[in-house]
N, CA, C and O atoms as CSV, one atom per row, in Angstrom:
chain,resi,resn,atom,element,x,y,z
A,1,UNK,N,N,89.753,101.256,111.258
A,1,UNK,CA,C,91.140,100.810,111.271
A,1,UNK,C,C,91.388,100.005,109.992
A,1,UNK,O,O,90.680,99.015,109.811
A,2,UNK,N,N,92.268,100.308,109.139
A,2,UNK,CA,C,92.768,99.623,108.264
A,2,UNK,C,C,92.775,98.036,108.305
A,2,UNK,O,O,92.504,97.519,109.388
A,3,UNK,N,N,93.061,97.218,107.223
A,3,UNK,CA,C,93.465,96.147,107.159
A,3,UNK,C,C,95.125,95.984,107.743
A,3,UNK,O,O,95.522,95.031,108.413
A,4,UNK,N,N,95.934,97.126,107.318
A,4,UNK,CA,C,97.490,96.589,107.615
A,4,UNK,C,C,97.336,97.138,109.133
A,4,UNK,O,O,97.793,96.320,109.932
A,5,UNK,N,N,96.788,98.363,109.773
A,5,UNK,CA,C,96.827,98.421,111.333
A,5,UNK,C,C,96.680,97.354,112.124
A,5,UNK,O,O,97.496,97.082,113.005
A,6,UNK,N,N,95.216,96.388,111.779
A,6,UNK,CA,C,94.607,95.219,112.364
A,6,UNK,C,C,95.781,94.330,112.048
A,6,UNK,O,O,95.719,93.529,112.981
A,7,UNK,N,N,96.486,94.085,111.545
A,7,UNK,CA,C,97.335,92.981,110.964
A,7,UNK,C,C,98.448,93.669,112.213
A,7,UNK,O,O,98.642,92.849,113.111
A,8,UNK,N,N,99.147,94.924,112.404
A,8,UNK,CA,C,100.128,94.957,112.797
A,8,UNK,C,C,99.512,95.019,114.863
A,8,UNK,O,O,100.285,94.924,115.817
A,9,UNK,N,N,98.447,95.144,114.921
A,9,UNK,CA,C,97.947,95.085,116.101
A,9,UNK,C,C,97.647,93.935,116.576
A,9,UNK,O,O,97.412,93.704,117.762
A,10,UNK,N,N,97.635,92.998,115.506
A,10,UNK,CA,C,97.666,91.377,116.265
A,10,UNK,C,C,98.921,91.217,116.455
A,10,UNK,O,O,99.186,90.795,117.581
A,11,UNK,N,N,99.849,91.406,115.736
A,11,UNK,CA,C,101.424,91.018,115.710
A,11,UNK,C,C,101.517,91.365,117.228
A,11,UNK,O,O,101.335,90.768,118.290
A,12,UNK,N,N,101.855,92.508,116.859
A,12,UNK,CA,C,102.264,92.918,118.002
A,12,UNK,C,C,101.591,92.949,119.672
A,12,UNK,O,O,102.131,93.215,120.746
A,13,UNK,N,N,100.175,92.549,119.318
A,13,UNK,CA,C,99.820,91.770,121.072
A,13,UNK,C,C,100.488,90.334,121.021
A,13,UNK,O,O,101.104,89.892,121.991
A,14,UNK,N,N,100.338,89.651,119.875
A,14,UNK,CA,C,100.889,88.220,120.407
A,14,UNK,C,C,102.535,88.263,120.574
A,14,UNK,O,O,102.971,87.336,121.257
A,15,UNK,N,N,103.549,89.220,120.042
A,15,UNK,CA,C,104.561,89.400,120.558
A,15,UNK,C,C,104.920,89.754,121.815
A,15,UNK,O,O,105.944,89.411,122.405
A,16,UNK,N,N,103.301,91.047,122.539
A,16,UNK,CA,C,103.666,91.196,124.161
A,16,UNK,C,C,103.592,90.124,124.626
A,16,UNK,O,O,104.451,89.817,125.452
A,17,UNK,N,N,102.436,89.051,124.240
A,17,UNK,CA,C,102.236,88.265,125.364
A,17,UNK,C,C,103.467,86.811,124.930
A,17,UNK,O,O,103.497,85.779,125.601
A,18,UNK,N,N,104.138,86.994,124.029
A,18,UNK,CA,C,105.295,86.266,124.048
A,18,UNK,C,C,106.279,86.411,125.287
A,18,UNK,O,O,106.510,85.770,126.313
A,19,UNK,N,N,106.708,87.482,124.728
A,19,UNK,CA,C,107.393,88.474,125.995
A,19,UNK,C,C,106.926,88.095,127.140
A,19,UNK,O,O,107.664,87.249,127.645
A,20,UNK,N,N,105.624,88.462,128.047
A,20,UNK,CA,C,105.338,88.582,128.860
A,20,UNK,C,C,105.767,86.437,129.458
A,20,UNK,O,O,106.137,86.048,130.566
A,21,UNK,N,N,105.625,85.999,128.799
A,21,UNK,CA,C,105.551,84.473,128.896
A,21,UNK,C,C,106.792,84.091,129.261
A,21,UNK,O,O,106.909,83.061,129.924
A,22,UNK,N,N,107.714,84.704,128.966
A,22,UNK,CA,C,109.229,84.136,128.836
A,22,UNK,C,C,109.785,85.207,129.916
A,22,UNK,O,O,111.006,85.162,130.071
A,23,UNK,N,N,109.283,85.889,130.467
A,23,UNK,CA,C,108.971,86.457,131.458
A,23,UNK,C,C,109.845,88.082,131.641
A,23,UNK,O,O,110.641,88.547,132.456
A,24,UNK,N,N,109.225,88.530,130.489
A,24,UNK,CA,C,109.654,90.171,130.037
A,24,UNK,C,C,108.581,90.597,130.931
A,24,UNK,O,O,107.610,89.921,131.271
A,25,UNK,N,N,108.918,92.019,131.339
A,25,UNK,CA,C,108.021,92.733,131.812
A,25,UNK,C,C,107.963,93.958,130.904
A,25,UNK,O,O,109.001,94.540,130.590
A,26,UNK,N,N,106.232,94.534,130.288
A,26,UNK,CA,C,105.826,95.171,129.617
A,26,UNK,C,C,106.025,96.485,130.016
A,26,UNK,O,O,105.359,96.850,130.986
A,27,UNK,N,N,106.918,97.432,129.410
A,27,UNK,CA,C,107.049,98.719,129.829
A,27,UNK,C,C,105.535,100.308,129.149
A,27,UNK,O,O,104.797,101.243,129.460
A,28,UNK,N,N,106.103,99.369,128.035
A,28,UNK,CA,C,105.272,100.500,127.139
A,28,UNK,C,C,105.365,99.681,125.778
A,28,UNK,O,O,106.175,98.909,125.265
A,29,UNK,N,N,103.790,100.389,125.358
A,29,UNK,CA,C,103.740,99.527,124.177
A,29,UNK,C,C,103.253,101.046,123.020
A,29,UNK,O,O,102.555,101.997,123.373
A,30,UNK,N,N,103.903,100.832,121.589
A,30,UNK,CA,C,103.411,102.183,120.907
A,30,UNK,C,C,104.027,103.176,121.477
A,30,UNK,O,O,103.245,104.106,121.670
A,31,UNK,N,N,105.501,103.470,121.971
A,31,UNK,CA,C,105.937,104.664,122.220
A,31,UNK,C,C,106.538,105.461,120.972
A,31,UNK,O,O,107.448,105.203,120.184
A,32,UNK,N,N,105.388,106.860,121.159
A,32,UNK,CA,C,106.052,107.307,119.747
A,32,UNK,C,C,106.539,108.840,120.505
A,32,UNK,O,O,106.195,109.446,121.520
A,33,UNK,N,N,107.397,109.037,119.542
A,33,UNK,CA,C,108.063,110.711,119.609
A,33,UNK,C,C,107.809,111.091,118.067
A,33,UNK,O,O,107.585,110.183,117.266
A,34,UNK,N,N,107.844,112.460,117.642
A,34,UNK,CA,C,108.117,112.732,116.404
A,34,UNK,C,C,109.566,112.112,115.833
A,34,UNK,O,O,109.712,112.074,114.611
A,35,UNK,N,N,110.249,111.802,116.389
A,35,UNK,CA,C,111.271,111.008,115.644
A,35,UNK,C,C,111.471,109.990,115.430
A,35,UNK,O,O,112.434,109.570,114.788
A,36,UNK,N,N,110.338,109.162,116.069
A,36,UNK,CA,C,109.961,107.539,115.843
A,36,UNK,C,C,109.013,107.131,116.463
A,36,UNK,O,O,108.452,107.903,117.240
A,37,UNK,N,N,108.596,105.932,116.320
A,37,UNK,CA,C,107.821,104.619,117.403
A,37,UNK,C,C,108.659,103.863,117.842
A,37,UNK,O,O,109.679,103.944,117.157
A,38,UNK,N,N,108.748,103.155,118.654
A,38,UNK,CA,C,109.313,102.048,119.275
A,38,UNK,C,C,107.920,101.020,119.650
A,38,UNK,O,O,107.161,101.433,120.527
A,39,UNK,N,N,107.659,99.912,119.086
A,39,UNK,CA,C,106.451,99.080,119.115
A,39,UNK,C,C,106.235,98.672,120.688
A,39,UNK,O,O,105.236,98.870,121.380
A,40,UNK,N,N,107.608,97.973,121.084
A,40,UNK,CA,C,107.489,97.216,122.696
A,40,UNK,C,C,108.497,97.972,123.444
A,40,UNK,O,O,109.322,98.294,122.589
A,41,UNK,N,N,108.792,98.328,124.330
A,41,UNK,CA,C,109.835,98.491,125.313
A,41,UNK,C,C,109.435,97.769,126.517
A,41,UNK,O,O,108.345,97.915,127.070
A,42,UNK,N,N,110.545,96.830,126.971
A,42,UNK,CA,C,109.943,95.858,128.137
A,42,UNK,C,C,111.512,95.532,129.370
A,42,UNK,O,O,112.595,96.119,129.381
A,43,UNK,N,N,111.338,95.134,129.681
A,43,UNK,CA,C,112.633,94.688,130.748
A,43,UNK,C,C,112.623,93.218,130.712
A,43,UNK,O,O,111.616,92.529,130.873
A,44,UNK,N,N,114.233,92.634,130.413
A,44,UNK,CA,C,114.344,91.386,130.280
A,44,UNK,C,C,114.358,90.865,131.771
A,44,UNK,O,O,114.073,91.606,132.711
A,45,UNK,N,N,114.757,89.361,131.943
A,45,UNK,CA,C,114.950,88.960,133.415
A,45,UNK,C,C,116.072,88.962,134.293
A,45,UNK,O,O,116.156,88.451,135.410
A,46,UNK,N,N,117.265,89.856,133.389
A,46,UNK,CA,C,118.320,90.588,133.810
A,46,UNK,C,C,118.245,92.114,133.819
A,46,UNK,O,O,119.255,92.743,134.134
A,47,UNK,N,N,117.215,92.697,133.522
A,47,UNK,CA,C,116.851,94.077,133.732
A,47,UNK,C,C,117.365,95.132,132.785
A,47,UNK,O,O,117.644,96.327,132.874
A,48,UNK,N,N,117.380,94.057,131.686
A,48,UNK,CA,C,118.028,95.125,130.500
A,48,UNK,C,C,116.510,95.692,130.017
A,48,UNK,O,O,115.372,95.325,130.310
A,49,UNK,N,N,117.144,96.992,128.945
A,49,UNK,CA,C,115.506,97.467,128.884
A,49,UNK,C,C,115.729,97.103,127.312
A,49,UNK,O,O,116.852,97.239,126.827
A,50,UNK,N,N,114.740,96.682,126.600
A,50,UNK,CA,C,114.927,95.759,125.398
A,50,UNK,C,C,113.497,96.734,124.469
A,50,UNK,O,O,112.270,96.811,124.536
A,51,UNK,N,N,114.363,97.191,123.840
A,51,UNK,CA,C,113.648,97.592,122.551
A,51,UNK,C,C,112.965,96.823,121.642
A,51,UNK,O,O,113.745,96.120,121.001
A,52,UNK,N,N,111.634,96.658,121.286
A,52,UNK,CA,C,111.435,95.862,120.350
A,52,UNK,C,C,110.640,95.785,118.909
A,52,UNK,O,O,109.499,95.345,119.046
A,53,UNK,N,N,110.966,96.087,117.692
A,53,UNK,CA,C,110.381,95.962,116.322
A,53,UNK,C,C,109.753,94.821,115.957
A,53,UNK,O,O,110.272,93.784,115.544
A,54,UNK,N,N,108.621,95.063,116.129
A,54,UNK,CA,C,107.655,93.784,115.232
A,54,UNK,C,C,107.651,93.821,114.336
A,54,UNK,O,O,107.701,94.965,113.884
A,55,UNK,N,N,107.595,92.711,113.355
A,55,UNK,CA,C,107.128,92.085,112.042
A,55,UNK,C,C,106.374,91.309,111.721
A,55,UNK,O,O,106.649,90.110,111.715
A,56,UNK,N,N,105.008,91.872,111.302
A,56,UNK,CA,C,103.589,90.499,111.133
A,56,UNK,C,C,104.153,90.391,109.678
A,56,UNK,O,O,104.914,91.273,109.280
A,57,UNK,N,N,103.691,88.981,108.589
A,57,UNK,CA,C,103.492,88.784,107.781
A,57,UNK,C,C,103.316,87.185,107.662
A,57,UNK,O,O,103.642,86.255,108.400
A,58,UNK,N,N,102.616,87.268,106.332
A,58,UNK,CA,C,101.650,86.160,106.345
A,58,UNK,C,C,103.088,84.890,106.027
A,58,UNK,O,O,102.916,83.702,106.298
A,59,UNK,N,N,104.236,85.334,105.520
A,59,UNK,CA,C,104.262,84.264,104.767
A,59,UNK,C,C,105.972,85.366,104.789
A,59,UNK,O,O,106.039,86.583,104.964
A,60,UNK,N,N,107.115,84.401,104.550
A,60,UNK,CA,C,108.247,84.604,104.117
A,60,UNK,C,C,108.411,84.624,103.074
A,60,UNK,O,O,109.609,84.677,102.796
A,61,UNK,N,N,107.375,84.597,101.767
A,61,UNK,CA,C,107.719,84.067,100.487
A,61,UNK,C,C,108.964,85.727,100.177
A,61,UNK,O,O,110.114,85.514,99.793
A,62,UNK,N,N,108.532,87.019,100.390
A,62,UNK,CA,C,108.992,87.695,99.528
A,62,UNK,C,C,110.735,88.129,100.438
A,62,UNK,O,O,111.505,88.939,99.922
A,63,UNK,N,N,111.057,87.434,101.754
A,63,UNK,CA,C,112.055,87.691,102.506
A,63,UNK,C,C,111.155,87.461,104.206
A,63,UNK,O,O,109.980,87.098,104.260
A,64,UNK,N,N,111.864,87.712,105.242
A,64,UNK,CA,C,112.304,86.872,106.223
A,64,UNK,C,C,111.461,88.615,106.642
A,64,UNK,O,O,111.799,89.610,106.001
A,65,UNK,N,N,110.442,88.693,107.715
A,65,UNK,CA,C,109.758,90.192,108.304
A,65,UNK,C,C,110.857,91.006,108.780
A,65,UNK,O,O,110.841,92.236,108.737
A,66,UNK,N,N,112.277,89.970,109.457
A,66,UNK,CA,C,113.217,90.604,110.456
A,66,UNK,C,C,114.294,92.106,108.848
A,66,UNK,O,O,115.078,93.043,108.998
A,67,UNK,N,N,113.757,91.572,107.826
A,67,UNK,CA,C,114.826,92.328,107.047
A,67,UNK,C,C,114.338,93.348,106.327
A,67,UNK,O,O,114.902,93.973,105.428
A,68,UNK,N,N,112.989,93.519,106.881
A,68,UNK,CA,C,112.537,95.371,106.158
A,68,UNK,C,C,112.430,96.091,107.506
A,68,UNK,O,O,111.579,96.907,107.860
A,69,UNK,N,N,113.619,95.545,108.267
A,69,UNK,CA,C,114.311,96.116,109.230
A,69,UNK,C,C,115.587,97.153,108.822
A,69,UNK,O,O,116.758,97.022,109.179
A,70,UNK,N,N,115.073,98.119,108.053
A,70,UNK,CA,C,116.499,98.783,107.033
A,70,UNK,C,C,117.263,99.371,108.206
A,70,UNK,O,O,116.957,99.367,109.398
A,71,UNK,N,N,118.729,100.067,107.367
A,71,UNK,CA,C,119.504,100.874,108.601
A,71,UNK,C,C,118.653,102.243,108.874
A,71,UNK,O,O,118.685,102.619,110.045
A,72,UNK,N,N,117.895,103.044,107.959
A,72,UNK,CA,C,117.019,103.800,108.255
A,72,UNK,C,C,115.761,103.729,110.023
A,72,UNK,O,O,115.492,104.457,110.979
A,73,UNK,N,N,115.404,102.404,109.508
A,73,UNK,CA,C,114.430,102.497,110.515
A,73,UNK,C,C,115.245,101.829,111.627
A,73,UNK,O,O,114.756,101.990,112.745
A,74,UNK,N,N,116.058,101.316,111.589
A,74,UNK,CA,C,117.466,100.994,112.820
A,74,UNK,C,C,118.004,102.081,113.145
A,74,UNK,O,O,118.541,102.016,114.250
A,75,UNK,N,N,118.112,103.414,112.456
A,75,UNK,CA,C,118.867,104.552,113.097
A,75,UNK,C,C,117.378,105.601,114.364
A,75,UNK,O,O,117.405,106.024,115.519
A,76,UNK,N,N,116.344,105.586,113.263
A,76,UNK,CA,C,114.996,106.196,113.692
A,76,UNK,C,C,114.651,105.218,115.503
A,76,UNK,O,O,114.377,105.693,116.605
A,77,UNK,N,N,114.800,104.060,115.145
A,77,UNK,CA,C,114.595,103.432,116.783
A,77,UNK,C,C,115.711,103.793,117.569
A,77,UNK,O,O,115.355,104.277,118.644
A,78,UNK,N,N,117.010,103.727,117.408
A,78,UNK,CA,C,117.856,103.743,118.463
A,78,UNK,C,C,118.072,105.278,118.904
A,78,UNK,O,O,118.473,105.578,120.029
A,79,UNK,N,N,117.681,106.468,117.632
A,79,UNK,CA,C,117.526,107.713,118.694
A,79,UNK,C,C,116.413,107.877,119.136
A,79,UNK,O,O,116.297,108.932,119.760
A,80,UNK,N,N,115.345,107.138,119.063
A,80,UNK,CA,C,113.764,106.840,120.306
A,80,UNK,C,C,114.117,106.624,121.121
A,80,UNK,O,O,113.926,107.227,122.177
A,81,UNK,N,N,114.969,105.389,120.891
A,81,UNK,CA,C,115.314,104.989,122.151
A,81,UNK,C,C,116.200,105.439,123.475
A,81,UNK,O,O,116.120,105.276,124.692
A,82,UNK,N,N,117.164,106.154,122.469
A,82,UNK,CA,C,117.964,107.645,123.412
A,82,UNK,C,C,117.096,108.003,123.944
A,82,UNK,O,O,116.988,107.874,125.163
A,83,UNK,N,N,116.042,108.665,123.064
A,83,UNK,CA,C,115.271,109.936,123.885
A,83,UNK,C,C,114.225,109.344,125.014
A,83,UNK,O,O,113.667,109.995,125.898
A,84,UNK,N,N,114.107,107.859,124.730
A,84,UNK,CA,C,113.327,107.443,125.718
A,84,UNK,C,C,114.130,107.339,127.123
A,84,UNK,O,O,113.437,107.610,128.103
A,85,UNK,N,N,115.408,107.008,127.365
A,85,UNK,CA,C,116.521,106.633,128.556
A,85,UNK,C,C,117.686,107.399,128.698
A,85,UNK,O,O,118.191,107.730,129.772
A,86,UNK,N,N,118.110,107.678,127.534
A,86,UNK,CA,C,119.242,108.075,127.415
A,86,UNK,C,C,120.510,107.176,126.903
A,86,UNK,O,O,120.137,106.277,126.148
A,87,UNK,N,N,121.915,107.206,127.135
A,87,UNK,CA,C,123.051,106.208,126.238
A,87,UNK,C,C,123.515,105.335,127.017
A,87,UNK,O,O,124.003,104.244,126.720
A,88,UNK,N,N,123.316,105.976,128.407
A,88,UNK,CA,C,124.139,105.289,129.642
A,88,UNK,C,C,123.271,103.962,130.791
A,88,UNK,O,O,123.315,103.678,131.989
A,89,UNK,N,N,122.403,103.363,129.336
A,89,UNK,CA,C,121.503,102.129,129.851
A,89,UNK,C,C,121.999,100.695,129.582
A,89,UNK,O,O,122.726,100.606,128.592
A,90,UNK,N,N,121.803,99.768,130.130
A,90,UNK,CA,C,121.812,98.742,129.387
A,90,UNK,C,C,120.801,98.330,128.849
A,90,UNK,O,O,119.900,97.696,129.398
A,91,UNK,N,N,120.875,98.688,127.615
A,91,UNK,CA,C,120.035,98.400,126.636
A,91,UNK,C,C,120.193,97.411,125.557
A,91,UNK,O,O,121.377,97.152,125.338
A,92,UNK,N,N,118.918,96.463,124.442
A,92,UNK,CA,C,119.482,96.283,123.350
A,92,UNK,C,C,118.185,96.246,122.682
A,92,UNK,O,O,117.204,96.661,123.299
A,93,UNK,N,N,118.038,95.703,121.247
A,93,UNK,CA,C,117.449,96.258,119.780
A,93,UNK,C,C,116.998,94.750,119.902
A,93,UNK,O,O,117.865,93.883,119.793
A,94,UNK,N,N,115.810,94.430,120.102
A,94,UNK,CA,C,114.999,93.205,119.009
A,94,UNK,C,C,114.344,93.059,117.944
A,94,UNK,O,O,113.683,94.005,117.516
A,95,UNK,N,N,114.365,92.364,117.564
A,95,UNK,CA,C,113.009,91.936,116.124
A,95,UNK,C,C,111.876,90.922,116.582
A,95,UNK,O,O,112.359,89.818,116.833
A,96,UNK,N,N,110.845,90.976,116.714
A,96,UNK,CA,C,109.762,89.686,116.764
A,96,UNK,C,C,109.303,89.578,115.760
A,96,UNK,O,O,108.411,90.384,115.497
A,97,UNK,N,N,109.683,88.516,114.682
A,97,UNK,CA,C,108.463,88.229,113.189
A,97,UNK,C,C,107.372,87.299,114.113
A,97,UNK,O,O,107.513,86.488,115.028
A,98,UNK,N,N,106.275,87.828,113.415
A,98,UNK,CA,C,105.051,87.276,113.566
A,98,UNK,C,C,104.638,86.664,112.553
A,98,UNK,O,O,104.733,87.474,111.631
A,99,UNK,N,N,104.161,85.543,112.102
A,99,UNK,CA,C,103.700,85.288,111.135
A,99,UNK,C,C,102.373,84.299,111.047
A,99,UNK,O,O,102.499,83.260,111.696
A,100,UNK,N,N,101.409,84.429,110.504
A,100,UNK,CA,C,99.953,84.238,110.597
A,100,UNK,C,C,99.475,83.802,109.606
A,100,UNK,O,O,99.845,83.948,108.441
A,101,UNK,N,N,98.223,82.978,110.218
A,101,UNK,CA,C,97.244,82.520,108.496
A,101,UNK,C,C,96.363,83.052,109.080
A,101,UNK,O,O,96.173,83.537,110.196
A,102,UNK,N,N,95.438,82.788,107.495
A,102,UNK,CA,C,93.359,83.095,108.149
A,102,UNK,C,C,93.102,81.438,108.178
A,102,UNK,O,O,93.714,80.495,107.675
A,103,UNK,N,N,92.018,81.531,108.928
A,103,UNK,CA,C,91.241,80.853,108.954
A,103,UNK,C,C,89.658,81.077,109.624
A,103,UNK,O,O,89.449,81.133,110.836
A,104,UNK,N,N,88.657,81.183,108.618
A,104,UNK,CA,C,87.525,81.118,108.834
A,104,UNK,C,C,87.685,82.846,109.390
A,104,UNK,O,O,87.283,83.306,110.459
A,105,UNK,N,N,88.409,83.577,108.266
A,105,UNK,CA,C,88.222,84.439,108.642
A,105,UNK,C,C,88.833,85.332,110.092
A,105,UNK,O,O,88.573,86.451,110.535
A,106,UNK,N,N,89.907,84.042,110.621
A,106,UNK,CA,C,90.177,84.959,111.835
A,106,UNK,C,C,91.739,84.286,111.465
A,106,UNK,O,O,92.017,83.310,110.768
A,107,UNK,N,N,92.799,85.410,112.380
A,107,UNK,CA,C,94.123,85.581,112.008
A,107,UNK,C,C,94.414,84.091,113.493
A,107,UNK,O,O,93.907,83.856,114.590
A,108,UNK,N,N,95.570,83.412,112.571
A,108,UNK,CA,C,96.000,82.766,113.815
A,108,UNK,C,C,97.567,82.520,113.525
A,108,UNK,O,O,98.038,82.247,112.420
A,109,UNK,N,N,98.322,82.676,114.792
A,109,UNK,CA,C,99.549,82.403,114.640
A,109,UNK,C,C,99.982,81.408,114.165
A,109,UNK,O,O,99.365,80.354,114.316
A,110,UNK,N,N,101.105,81.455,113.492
A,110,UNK,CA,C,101.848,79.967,112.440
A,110,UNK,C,C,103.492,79.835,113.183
A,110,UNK,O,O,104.148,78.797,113.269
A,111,UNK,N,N,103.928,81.321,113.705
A,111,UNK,CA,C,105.418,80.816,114.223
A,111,UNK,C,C,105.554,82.405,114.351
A,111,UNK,O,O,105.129,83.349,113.686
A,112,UNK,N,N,106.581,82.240,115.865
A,112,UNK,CA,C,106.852,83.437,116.354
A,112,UNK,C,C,108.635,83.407,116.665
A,112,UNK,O,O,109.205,82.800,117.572
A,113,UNK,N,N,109.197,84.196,115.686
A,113,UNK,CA,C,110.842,83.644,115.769
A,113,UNK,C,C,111.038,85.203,116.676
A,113,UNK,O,O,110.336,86.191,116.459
A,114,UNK,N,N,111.867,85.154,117.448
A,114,UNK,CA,C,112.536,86.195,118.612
A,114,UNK,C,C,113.875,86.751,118.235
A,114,UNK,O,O,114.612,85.767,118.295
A,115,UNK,N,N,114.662,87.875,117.850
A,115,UNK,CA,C,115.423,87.980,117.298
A,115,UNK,C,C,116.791,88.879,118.128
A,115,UNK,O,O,117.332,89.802,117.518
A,116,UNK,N,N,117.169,88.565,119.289
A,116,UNK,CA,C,117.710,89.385,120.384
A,116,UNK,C,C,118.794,90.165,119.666
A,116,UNK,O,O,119.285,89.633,118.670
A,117,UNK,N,N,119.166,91.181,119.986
A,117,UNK,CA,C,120.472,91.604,119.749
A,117,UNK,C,C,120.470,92.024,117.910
A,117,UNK,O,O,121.403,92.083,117.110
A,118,UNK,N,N,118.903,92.272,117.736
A,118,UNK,CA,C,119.551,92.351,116.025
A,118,UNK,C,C,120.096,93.357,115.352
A,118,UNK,O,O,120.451,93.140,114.193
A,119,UNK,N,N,120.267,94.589,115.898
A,119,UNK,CA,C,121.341,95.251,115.585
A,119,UNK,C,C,121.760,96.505,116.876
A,119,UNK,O,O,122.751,97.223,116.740
């Protein structure tokens, strides 16, 4: 496994178990079609089904993880997400940035911002 897989496979467990904490329930994690991935799909505590795009990175220096969120990969999730339910859901689109240091060699979280409704 790569260096950027391992990087996006921590993100994105410490984003389930964000989720899971605030008390999302985990639908599917890694749902892919040939026309996309969708990282999280989970159910909020109003039973919406909540799409969700992770973003690990070490550091905001070069921009904010939530904004190489292009309209490209915003169009590629929301017809996943069709094909995962269909139009007639209540649904919506998140972002989780993850962001991490090393230390001693092992990745540890620095701040986990939640981004509901981001497009």
């Amino acid at each position: 496994m790569t260096d950027k897989r391992k990087i996006g496979r921590f993100g994105e467990e410490a984003a389930a178990l964000y989720l899971i904490k605030k008390g999302y329930t985990i639908r599917e994690r890694n749902y892919w079609l040939p026309i996309g991935e969708i990282d999280i799909i989970a159910i909020d505590k109003d039973g919406c089904t909540v799409f969700v795009e992770v973003k690990t990175r070490k550091n905001s220096d070069y921009g904010y993880a939530s904004e190489f969120v292009d309209a490209k990969k915003q169009q590629k999730l929301t017809r996943t997400a069709e094909a995962y339910c269909g139009r007639d859901i209540y649904m919506r689109f998140d972002i989780i940035e993850v962001y991490y240091k090393l230390t001693d060699n092992r990745m540890q979280i620095t701040e986990i911002n939640h981004i509901e409704n981001a497009f």
